[in-house]
C-alpha positions in Angstrom: -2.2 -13.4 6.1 -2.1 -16.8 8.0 0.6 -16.8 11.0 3.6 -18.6 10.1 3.1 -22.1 13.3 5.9 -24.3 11.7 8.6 -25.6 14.0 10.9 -25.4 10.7 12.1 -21.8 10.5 11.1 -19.9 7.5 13.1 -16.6 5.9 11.6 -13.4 6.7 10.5 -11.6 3.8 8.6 -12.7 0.4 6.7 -16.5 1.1 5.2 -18.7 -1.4 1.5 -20.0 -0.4 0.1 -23.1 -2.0 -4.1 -23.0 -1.2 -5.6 -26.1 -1.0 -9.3 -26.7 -2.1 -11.1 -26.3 1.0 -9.9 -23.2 1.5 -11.3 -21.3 -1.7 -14.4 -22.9 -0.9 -14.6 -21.8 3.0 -13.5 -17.9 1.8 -13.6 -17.3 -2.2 -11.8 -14.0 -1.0 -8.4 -15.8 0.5 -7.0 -15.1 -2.9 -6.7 -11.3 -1.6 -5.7 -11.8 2.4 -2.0 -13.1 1.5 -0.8 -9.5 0.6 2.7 -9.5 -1.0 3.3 -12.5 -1.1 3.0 -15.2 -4.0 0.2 -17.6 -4.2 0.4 -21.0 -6.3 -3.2 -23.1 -7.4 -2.7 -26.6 -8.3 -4.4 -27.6 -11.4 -5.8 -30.5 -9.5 -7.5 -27.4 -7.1 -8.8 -26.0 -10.4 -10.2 -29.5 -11.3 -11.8 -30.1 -8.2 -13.8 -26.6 -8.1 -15.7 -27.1 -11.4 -16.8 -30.1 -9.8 -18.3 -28.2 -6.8 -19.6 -25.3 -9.2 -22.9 -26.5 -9.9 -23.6 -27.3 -6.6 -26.7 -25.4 -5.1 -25.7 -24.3 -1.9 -23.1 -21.8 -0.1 -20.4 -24.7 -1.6 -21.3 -24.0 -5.5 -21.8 -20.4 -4.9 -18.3 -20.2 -3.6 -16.5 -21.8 -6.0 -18.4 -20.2 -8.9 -17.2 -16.7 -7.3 -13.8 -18.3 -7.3 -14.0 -19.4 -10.8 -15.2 -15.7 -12.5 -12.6 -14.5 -10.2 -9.4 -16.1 -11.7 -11.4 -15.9 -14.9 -10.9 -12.3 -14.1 -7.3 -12.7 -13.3 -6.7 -14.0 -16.4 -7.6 -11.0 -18.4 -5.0 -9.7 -16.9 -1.7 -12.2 -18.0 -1.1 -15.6 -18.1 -1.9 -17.6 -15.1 0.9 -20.3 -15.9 3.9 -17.6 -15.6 1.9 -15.8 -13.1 -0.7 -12.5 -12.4 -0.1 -9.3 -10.2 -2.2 -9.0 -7.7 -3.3 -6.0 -6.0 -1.9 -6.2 -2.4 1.5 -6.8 -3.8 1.7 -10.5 -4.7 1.3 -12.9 -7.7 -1.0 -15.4 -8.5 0.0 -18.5 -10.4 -1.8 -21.7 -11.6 0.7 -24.9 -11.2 0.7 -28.1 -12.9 2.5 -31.8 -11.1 5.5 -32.2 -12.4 6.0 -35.3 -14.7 7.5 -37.1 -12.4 5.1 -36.5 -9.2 5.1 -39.6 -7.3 5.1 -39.3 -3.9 6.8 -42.5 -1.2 4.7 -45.7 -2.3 3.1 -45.5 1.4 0.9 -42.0 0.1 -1.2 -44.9 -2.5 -2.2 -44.0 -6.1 -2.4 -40.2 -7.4 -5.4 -38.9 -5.6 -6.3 -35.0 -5.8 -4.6 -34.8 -2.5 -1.7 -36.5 -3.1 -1.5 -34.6 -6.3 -1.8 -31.4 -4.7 1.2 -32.5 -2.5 3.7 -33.5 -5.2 2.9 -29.9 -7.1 4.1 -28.6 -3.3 7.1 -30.7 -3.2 8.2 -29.9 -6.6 7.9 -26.2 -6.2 9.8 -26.4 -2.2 12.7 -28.3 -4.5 13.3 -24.7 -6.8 12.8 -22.7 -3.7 14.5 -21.6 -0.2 13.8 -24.2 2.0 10.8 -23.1 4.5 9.5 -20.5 1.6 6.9 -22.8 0.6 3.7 -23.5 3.1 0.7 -25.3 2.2 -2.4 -23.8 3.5 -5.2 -26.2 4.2 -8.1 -26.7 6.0 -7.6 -30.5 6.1 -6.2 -31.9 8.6 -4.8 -34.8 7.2 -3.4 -33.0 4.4 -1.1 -31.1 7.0 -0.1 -34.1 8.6 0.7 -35.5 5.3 2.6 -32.2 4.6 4.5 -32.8 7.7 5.8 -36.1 7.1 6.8 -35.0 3.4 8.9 -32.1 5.5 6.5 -29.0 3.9 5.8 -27.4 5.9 1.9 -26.5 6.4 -0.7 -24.1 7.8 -4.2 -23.8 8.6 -5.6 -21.3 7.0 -6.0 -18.8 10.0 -8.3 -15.8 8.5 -11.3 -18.5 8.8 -11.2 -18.5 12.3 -11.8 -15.6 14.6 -9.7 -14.6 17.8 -12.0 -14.3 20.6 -12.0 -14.3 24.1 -13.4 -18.2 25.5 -14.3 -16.7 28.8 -16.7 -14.1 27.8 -20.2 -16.0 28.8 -21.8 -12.2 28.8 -21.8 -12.1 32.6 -19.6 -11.7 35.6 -19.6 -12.3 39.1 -18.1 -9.0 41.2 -18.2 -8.4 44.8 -19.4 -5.4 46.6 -20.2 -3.2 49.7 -23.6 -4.2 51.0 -24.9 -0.3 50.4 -24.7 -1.3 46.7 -26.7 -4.1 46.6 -29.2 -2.6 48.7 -29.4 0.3 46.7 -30.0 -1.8 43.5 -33.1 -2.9 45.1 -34.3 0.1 46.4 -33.8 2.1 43.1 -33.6 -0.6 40.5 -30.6 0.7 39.1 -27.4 1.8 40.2 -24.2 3.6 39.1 -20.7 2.2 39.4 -17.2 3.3 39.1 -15.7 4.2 35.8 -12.5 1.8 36.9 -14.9 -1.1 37.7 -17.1 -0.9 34.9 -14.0 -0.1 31.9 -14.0 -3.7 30.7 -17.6 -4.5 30.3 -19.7 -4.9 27.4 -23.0 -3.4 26.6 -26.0 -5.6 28.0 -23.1 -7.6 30.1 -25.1 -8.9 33.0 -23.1 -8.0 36.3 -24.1 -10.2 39.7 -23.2 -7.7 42.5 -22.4 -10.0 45.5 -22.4 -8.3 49.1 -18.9 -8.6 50.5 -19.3 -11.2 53.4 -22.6 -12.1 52.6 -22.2 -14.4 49.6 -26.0 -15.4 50.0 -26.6 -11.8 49.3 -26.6 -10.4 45.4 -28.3 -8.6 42.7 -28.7 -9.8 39.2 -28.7 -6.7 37.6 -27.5 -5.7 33.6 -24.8 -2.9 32.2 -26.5 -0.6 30.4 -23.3 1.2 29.0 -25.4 4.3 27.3 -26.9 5.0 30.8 -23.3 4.2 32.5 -25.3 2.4 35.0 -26.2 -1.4 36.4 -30.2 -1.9 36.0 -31.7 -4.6 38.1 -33.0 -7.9 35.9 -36.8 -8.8 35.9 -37.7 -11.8 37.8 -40.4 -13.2 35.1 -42.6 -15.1 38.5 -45.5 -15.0 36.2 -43.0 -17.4 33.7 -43.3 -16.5 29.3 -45.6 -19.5 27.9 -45.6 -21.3 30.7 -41.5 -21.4 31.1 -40.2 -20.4 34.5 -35.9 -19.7 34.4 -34.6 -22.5 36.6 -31.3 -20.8 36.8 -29.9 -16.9 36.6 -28.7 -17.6 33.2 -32.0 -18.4 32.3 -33.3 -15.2 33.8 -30.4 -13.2 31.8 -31.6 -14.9 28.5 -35.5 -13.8 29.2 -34.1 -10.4 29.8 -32.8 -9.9 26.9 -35.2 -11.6 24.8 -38.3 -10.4 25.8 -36.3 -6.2 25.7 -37.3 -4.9 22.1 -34.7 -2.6 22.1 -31.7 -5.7 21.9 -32.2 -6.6 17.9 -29.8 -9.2 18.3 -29.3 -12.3 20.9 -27.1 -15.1 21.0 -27.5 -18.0 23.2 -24.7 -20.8 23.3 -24.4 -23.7 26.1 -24.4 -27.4 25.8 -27.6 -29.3 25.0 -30.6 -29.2 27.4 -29.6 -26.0 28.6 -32.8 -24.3 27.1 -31.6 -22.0 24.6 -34.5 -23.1 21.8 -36.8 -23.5 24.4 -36.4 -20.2 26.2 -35.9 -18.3 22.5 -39.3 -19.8 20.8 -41.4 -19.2 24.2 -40.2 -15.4 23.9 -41.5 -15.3 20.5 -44.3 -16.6 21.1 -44.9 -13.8 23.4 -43.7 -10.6 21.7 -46.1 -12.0 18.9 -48.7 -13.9 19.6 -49.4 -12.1 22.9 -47.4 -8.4 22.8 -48.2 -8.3 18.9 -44.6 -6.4 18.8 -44.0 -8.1 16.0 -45.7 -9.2 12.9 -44.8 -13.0 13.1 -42.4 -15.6 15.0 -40.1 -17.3 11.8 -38.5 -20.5 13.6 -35.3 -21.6 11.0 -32.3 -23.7 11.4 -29.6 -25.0 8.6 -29.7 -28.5 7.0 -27.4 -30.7 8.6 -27.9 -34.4 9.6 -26.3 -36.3 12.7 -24.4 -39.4 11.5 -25.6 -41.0 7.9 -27.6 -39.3 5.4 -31.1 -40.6 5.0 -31.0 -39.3 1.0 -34.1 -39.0 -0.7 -37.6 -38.4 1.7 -40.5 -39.2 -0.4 -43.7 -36.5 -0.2 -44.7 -32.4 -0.8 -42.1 -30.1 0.6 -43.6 -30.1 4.0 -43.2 -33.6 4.6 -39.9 -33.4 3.5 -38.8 -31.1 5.8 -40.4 -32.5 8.7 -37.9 -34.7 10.2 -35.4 -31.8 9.9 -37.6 -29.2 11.6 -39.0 -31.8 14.1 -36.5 -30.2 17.1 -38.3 -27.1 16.7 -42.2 -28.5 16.3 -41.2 -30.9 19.8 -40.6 -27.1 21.3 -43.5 -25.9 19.7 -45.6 -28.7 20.8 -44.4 -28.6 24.6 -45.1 -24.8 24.9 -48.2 -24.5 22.7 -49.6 -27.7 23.7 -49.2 -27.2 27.3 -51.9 -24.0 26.7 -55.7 -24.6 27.8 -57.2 -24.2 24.3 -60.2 -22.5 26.3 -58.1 -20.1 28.1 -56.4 -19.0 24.7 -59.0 -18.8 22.2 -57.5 -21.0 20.1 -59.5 -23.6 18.2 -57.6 -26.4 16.2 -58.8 -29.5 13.9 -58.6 -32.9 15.1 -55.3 -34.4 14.3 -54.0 -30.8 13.9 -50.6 -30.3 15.9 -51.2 -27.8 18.1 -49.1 -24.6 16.9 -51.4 -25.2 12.9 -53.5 -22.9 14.5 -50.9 -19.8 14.8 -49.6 -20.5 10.9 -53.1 -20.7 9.8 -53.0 -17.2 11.2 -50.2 -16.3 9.8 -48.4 -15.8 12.9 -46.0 -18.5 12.9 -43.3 -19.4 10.1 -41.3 -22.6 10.3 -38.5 -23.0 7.7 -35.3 -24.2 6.4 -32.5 -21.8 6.2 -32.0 -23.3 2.7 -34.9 -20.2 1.9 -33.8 -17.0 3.6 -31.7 -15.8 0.3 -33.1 -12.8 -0.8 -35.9 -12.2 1.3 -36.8 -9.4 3.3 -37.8 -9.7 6.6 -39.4 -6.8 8.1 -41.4 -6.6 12.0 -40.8 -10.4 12.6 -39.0 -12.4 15.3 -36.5 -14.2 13.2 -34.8 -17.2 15.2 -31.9 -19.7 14.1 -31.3 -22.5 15.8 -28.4 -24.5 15.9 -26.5 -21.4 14.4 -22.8 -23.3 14.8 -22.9 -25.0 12.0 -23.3 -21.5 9.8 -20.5 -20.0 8.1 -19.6 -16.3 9.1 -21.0 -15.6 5.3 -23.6 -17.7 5.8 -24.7 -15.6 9.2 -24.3 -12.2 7.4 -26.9 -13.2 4.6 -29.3 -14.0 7.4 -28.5 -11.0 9.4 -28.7 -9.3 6.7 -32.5 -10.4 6.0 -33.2 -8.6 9.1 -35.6 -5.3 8.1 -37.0 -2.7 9.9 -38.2 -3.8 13.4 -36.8 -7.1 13.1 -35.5 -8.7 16.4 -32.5 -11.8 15.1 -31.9 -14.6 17.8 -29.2 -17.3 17.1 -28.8 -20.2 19.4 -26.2 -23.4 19.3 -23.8 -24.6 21.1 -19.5 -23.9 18.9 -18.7 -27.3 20.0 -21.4 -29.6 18.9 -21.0 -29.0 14.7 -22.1 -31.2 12.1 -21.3 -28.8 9.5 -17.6 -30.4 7.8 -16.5 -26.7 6.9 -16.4 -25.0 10.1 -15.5 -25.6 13.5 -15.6 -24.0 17.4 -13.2 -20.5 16.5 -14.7 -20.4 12.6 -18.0 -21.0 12.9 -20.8 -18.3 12.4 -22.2 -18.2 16.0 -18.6 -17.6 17.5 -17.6 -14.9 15.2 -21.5 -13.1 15.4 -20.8 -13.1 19.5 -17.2 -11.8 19.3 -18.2 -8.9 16.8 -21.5 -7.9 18.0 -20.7 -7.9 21.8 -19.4 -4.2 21.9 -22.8 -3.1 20.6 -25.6 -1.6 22.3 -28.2 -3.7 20.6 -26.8 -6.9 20.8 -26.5 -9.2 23.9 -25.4 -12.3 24.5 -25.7 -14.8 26.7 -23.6 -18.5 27.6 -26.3 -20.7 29.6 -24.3 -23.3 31.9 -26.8 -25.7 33.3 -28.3 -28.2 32.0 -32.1 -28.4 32.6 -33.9 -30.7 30.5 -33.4 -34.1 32.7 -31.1 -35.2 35.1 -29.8 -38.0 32.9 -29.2 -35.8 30.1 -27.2 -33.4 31.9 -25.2 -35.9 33.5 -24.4 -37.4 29.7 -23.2 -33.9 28.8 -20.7 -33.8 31.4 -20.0 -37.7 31.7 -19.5 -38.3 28.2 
């Protein structure tokens, strides 16, 4: 149940929860996480739902689950005087009073505005803070506000998790220690030092007094010891780490064992970069997996272009075109003569590895329903996922499939999700207690100097 954040104090006990539109269609299951308490949907929310219902994407599959849900609901009793529900509550379907008009300064009866007078009119029967409006829109809560409702966001869409956790630490130690990481390439630690870390948590062991003086080395929590990180010299497709978090995210990467990888930072950090050159690696070169699928969600930067004329491949080119600029840099960059690899002029120079099958390059829009066994699945710009929207492509993952996301929480295009609710944020807070996940935040930007200092400057 959403946390009550209103300044206005509410009675303790029973609450009466008006869901907005945007809500049903982030989570078609809020109508069950209110628990005994009573829920009201606005005929105007009802309205604009079968509107979104033909939709097809995770939009119009949402609000058709929402639909055959109160469907469902009202098998069981009338909607209008109000259904039992199984935590404890009721569910009731509300239409604006006659008489819903709202101060002159709100404008003409929009759905919001709408929505708002069915809150006011219900708040005017009822104790006064026992009626919150949960939305997802902004603007509707300030709205709420200045009407005196009092208003929510709805808090089960975003996760609670810890800012700081990068998937490293710094920690300083006797000399002996980092000495004997070298020596043996592992070491064991204390039980009291090594209590809060997570699984594949990269530790820097810094020599007390010698700050110039460290190990890099990675918690291996099954083994209860520290295990030194590989240096790469020899670089993966040409790519050399420029900076330790680099190093971390080739460690865990290029280990088969870790099925599952998140990389976040701010852009030119590397994260695609590093993430596609591994791939190309473990299957082009390793052949530890069947083939390298390279994916990432539908979502433009500014204005719409609408319609792009051509076969599906040329419509999905300028979408995909972040990924085949990698491709081209790291594939490119390869002596044809030293690989083997022939291609046909005017042939971008990764055709060569689908041709063989080796290389996938696809829209997220896709991934429902398949199966993906053996491969090295990547998403790209995973932030603007839903967490449902993650699990399907988790999910997709079959046996001996390795899943890499990559994004950065606060650069988001997608309108229904931001930094705390989005699907890379919560896939790093639940999977970083596992032993087969890692994850790693990269820091530095290394793609130019003027590019880094925009990220910081502006």
């Amino acid at each position: 149940m959403p946390s009550h954040k209103s300044s206005s104090s509410a009675p303790e006990g029973r609450r009466t929860y008006v869901l907005d539109t945007n809500v049903l269609l982030y989570d078609p299951g809020a109508l069950d996480v209110f628990k005994e308490n009573d829920l009201v949907v606005p005929i105007t929310v009802i309205e604009e739902i079968d509107r979104f219902k033909k939709d097809l994407n995770e939009t119009g599959r949402n609000a058709r689950m929402v639909s055959r849900r109160l469907d469902a609901l009202r098998q069981a009793g009338s909607l209008s005087r109000g259904v039992q529900l199984d935590g404890g509550g009721t569910l009731r379907v509300d239409m604006p009073p006659p008489d819903a008009a709202l101060p002159p300064a709100f404008g003409g009866s929009t759905n919001d505005n709408l929505i708002l007078a069915t809150c006011v009119a219900i708040s005017r029967r009822q104790a006064r803070g026992s009626v919150i409006l949960v939305t997802r829109d902004t603007n509707m809560r300030l709205k709420a506000d200045a009407l005196s409702l009092l208003a929510e966001d709805y808090e089960h869409a975003h996760i609670s998790f810890d800012e700081s956790y990068t998937g490293s630490v710094e920690i300083d130690v006797d000399e002996e220690l980092v000495d004997r990481a070298y020596r043996d390439g592992a070491v064991e630690v204390p039980t009291e030092l090594s209590k809060d870390w997570n699984p594949n948590q990269f530790v820097s062991l810094r020599a007390v007094g010698q700050p110039r003086k460290a190990a890099l080395t990675r918690w291996i929590g099954a083994e209860s010891r520290l295990r030194m990180v590989g240096r790469y010299k020899d670089g993966v497709w040409g790519i050399f780490a420029r900076n330790k978090e680099q190093l971390f995210a080739l460690e865990l990467l290029l280990d088969d064992e870790i099925r599952l990888v998140t990389l976040d930072g701010i852009a030119g950090t590397g994260k695609t970069l590093l993430a596609i050159a591994a791939g190309l690696r473990k299957v082009a070169d390793e052949r530890a997996f069947r083939r390298l699928v390279v994916s990432r969600p539908i979502f433009p930067l500014g204005r719409d272009l609408g319609f792009l004329p051509g076969d599906i491949g040329e419509k999905l080119n300028p979408w995909m075109k972040p990924i085949f600029d990698n491709l081209d840099l790291l594939i490119g960059g390869q002596k044809d003569e030293a690989e083997g690899r022939r291609r046909a002029p005017g042939q971008p120079s990764y055709q060569v590895l689908i041709d063989q099958g080796l290389l996938e390059v696809e829209p997220l829009t896709y991934i429902r329903g398949r199966s993906l066994p053996g491969q090295y699945l990547l998403v790209d710009e995973a932030q603007n996922l839903t967490p449902h929207e993650v699990k399907t492509v988790i999910t997709r993952a079959g046996e001996g499939t390795k899943v890499v996301l990559t994004g950065d929480p606060y650069q988001i295009d997608n309108p229904y999700v931001d930094a705390t609710s989005n699907g890379l944020t919560y896939v790093i807070e639940r999977f970083k207690g596992t032993k087969i996940a890692g994850h790693v935040t990269l820091r530095k930007g290394e793609r130019s100097e003027l590019a880094e200092l925009a990220a910081g400057l502006l």
